[in-house]
C-alpha positions in Angstrom: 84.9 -148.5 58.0 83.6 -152.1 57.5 84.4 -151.6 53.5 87.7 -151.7 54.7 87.8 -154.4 56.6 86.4 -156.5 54.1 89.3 -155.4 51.7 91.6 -156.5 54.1 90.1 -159.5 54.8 89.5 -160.3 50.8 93.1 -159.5 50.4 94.1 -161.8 53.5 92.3 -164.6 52.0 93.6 -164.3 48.8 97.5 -164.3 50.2 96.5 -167.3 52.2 94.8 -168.8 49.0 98.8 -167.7 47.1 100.6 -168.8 50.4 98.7 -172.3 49.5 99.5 -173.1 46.1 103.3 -172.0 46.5 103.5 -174.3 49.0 102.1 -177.4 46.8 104.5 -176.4 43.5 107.1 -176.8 46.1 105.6 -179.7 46.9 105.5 -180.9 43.2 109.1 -179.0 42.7 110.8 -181.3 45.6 109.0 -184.7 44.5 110.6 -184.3 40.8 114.1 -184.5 41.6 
């Protein structure tokens, strides 16, 4: 049971971590027009 919660937690970290650096190229993607 906790093995699976820390998958799910490891793989929620690692969208936030995604959800992050999308959010800065978009960033970087709106500044260069």
């Amino acid at each position: 049971m906790s093995a699976k919660v820390q998958k799910v937690t490891s793989i929620k970290k690692l969208a936030c971590i995604i959800h992050r650096q999308a959010q800065y190229l978009n960033l970087f993607e709106e500044n260069s027009d």
